[in-house]
ZADO-1210 file (C-alpha; in nm, 4 decimals, padded with zeros to 6 digits):
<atoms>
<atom x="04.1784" y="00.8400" z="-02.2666" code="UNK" pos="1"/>
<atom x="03.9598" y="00.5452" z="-02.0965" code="UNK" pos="2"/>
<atom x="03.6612" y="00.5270" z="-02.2128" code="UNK" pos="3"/>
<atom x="03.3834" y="00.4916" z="-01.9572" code="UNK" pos="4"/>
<atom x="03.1482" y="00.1525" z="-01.8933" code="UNK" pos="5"/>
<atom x="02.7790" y="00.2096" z="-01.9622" code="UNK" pos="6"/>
<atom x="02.6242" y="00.1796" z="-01.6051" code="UNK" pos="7"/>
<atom x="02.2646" y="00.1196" z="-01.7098" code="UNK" pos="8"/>
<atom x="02.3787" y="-00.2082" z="-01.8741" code="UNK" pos="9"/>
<atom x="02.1117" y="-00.4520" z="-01.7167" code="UNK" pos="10"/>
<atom x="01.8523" y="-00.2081" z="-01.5816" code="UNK" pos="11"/>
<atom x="01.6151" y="-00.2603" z="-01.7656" code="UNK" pos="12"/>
<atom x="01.2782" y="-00.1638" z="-01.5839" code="UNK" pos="13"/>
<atom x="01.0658" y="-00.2845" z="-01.3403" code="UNK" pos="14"/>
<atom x="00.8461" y="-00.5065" z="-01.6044" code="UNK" pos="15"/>
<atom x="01.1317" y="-00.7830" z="-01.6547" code="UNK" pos="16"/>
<atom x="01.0605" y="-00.7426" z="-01.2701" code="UNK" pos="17"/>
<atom x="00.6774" y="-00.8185" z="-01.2394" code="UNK" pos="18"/>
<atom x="00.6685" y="-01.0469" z="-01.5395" code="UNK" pos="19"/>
<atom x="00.9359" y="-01.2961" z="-01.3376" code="UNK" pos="20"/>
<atom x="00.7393" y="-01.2304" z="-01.0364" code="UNK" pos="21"/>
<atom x="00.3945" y="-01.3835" z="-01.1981" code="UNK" pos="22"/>
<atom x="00.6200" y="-01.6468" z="-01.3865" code="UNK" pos="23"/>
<atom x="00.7965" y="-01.8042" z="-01.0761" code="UNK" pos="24"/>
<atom x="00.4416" y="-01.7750" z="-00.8834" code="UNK" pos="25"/>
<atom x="00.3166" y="-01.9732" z="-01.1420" code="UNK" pos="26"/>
<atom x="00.5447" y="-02.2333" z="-01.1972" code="UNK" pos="27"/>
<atom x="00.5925" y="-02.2777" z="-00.8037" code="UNK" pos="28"/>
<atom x="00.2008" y="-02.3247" z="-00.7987" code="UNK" pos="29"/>
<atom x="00.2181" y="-02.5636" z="-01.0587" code="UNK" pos="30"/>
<atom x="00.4741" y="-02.7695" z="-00.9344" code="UNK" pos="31"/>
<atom x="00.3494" y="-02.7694" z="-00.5389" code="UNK" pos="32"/>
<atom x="00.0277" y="-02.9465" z="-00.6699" code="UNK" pos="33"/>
<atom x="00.2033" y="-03.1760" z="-00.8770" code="UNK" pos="34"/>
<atom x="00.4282" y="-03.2341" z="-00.5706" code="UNK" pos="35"/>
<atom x="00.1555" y="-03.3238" z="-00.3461" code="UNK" pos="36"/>
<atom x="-00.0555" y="-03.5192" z="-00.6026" code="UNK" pos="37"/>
<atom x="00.2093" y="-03.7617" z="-00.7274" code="UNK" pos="38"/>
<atom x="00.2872" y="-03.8080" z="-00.2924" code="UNK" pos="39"/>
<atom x="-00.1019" y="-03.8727" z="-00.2409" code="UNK" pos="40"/>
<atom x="-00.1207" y="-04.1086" z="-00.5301" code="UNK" pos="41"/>
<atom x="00.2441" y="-04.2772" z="-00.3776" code="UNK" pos="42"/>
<atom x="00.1081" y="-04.2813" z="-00.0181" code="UNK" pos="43"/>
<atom x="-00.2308" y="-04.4204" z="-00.1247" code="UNK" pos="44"/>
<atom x="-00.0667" y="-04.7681" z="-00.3179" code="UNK" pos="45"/>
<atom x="00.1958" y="-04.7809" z="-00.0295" code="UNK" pos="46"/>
<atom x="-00.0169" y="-04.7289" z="00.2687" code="UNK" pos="47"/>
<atom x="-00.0112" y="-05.1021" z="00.3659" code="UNK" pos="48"/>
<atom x="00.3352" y="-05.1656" z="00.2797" code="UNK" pos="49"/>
<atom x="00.4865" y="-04.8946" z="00.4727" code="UNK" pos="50"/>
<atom x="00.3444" y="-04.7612" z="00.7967" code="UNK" pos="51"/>
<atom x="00.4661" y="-05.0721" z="00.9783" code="UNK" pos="52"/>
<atom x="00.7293" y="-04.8960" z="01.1947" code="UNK" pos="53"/>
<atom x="00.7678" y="-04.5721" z="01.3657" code="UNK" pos="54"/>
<atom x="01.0275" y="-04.4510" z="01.1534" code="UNK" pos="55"/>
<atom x="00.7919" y="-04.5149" z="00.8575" code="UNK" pos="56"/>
<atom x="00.5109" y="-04.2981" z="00.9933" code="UNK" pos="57"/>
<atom x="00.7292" y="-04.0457" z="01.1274" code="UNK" pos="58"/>
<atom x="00.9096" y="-04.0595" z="00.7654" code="UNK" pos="59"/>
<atom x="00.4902" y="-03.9892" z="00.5975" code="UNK" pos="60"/>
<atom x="00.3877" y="-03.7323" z="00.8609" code="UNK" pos="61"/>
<atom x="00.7121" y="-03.5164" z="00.7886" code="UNK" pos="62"/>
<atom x="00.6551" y="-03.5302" z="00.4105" code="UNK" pos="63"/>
<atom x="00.2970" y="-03.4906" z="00.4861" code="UNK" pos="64"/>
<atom x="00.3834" y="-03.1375" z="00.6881" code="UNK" pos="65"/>
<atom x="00.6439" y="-03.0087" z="00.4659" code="UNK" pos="66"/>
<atom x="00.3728" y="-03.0674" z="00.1905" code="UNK" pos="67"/>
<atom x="00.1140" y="-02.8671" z="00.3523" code="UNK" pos="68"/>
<atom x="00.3792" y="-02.5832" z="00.4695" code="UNK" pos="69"/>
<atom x="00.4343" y="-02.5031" z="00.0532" code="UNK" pos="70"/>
<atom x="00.0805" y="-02.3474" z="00.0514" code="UNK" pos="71"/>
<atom x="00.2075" y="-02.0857" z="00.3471" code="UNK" pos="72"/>
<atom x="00.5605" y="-02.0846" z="00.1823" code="UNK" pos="73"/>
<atom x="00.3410" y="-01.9441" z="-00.1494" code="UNK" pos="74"/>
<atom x="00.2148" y="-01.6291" z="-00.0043" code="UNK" pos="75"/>
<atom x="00.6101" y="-01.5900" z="00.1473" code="UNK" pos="76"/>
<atom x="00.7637" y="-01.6350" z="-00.1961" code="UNK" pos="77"/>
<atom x="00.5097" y="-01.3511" z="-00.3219" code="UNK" pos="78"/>
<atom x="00.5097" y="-01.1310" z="-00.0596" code="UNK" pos="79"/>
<atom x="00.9158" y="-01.1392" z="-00.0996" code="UNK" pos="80"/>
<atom x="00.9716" y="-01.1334" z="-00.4692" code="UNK" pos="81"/>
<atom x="00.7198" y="-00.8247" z="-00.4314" code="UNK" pos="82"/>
<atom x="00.8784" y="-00.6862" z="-00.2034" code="UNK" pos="83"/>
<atom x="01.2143" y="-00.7075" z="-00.3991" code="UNK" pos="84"/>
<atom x="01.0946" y="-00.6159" z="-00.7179" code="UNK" pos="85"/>
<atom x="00.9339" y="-00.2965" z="-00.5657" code="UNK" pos="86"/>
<atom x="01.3233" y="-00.1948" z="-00.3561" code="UNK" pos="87"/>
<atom x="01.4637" y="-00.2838" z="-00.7291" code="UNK" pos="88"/>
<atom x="01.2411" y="-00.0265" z="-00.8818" code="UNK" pos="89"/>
<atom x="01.2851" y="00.2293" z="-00.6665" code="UNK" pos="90"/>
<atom x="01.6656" y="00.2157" z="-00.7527" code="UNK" pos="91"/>
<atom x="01.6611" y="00.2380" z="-01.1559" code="UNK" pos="92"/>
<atom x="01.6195" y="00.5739" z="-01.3308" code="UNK" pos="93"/>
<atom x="01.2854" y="00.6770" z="-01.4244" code="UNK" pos="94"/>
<atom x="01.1835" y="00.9023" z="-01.7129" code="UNK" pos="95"/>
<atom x="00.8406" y="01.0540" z="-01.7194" code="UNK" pos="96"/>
<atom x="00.7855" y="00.8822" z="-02.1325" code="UNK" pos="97"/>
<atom x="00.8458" y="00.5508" z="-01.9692" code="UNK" pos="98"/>
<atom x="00.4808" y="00.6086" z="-01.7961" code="UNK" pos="99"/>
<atom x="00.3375" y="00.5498" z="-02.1309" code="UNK" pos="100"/>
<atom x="00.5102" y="00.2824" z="-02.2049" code="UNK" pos="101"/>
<atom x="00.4299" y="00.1340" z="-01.8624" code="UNK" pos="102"/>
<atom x="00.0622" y="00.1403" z="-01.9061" code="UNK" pos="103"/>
<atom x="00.0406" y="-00.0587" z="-02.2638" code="UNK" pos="104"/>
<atom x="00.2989" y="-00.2949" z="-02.0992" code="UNK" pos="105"/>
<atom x="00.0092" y="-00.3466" z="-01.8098" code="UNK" pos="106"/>
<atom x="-00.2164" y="-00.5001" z="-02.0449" code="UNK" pos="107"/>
<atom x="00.0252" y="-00.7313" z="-02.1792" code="UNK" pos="108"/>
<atom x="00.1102" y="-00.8255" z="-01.8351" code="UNK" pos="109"/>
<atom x="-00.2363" y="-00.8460" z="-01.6869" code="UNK" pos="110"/>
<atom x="-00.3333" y="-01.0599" z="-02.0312" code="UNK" pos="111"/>
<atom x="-00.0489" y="-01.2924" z="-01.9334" code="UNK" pos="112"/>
<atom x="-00.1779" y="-01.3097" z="-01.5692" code="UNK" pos="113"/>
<atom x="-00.5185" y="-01.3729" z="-01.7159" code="UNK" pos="114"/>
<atom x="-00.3695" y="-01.7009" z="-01.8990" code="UNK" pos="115"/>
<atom x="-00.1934" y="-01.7898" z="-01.6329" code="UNK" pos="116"/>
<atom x="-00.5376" y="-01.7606" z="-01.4388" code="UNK" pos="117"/>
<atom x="-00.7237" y="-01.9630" z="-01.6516" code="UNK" pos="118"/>
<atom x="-00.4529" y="-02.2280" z="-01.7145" code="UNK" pos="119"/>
<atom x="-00.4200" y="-02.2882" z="-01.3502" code="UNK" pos="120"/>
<atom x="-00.7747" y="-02.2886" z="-01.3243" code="UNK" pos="121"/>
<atom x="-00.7889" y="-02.5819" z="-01.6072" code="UNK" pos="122"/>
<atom x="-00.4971" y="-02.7670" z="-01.4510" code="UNK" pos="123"/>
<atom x="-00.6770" y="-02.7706" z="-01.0976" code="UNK" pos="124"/>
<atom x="-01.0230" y="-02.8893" z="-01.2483" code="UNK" pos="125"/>
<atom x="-00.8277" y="-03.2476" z="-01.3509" code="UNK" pos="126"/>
<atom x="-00.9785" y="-03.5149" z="-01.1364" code="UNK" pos="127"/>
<atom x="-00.5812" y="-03.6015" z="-01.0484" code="UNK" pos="128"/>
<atom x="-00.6038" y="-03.2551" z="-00.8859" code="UNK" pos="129"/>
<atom x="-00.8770" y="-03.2866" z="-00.6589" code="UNK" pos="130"/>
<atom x="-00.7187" y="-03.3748" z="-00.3346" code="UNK" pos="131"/>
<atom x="-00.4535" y="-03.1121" z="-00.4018" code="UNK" pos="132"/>
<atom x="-00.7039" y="-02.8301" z="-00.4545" code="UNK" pos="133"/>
<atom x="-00.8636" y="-02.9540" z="-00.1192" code="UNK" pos="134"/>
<atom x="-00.5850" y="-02.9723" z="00.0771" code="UNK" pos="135"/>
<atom x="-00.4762" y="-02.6401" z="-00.0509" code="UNK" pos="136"/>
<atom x="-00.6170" y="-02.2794" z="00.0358" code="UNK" pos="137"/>
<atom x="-00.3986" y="-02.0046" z="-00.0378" code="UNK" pos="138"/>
<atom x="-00.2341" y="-02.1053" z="-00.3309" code="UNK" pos="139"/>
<atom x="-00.6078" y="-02.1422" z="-00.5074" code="UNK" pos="140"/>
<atom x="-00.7039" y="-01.8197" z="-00.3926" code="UNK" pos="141"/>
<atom x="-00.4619" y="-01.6190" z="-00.5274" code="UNK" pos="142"/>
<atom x="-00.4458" y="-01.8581" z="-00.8618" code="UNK" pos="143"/>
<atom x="-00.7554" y="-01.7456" z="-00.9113" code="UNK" pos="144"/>
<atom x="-00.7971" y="-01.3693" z="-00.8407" code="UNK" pos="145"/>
<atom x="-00.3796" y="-01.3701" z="-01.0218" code="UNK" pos="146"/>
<atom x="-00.4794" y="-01.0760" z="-01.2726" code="UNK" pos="147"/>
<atom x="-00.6182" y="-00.8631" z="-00.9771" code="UNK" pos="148"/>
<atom x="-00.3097" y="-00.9103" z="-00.7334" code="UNK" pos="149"/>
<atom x="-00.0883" y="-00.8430" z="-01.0285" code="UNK" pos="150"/>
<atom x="-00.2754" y="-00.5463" z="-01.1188" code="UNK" pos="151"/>
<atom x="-00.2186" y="-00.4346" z="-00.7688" code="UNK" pos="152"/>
<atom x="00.1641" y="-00.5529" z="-00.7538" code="UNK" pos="153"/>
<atom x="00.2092" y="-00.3921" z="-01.1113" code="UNK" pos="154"/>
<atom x="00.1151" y="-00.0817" z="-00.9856" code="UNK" pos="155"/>
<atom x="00.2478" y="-00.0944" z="-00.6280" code="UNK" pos="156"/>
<atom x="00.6064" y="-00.1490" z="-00.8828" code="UNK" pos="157"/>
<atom x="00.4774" y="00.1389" z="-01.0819" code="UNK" pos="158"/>
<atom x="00.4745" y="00.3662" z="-00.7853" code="UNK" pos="159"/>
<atom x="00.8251" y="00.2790" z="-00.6653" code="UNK" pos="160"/>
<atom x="00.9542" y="00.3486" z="-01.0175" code="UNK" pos="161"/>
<atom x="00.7976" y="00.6708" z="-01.0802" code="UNK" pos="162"/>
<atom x="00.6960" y="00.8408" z="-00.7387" code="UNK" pos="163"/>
<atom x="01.0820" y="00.9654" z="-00.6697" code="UNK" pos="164"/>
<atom x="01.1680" y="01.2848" z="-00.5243" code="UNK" pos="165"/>
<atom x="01.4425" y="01.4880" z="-00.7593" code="UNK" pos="166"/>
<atom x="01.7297" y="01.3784" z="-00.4319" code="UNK" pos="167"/>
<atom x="01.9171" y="01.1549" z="-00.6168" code="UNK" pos="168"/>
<atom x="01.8641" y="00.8536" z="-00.5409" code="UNK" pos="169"/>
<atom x="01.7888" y="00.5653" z="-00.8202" code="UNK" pos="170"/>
<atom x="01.9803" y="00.7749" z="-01.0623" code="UNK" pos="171"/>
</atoms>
């Protein structure tokens, strides 16, 4: 007699699902304003040194533009992981108990988002920061409203989970 695999192995829920989503949002805004900090600090000691040629300036206006594209390429990354974490809930099996577990799990996650908030908020306050945080709009704005659009993706995730019709499908 075979015995037969578990296939739930690795569904765990959409939380693992919302809690990457605010972690990779995070470290993506994170690194884009170290990105464009340590180039403003590199392009402000090498501004007389390199600029002599076309290629050069070509070379600083491309890095310049791919720089400033990261603040549209934010919203993308959210929108999509959103978007994927909300298709991935709809397909795992939902129980009605989980519900109750879901809503003390939102205030752990919204506290995290709240941190994450706050730390971004610290990290953008560093005079190093300045001409990042000016140079930047999106990535600011949703920095610092995180814990409301992660209340709203939480629960946009929630929906998808629990809102099934009895047909089947995600079981």
């Amino acid at each position: 007699m075979k015995q037969r695999k578990n296939k739930r192995i690795g569904k765990k829920g959409f939380i693992k699902d919302i809690l990457m989503v605010m972690l990779f949002c995070f470290i993506f805004a994170i690194s884009t304003f170290i990105a464009l900090t340590i180039y403003n600090e590199y392009k402000d000691h090498t501004s007389d040194i390199m600029e002599d040629t076309e290629a050069e300036r070509e070379i600083i206006d491309n890095t310049t533009r791919t720089l400033m594209v990261l603040d549209y390429a934010f919203l993308m990354v959210f929108g999509g992981l959103l978007l994927s974490a909300i298709v991935t809930a709809f397909f795992i099996r939902s129980h009605p108990v989980l519900f109750i577990l879901s809503l003390i799990l939102l205030f752990i996650v919204l506290l995290m988002a709240v941190v994450f908030s706050n730390v971004f908020e610290k990290f953008t306050e560093q005079p190093a920061m300045a001409n990042a945080t000016d140079s930047y709009v999106i990535i600011p704005e949703i920095m610092d409203k995180f814990p409301l659009y992660i209340f709203v993706a939480f629960i946009l995730v929630a929906l998808a989970f629990f809102a099934k019709a009895k047909t089947g499908i995600g079981e």
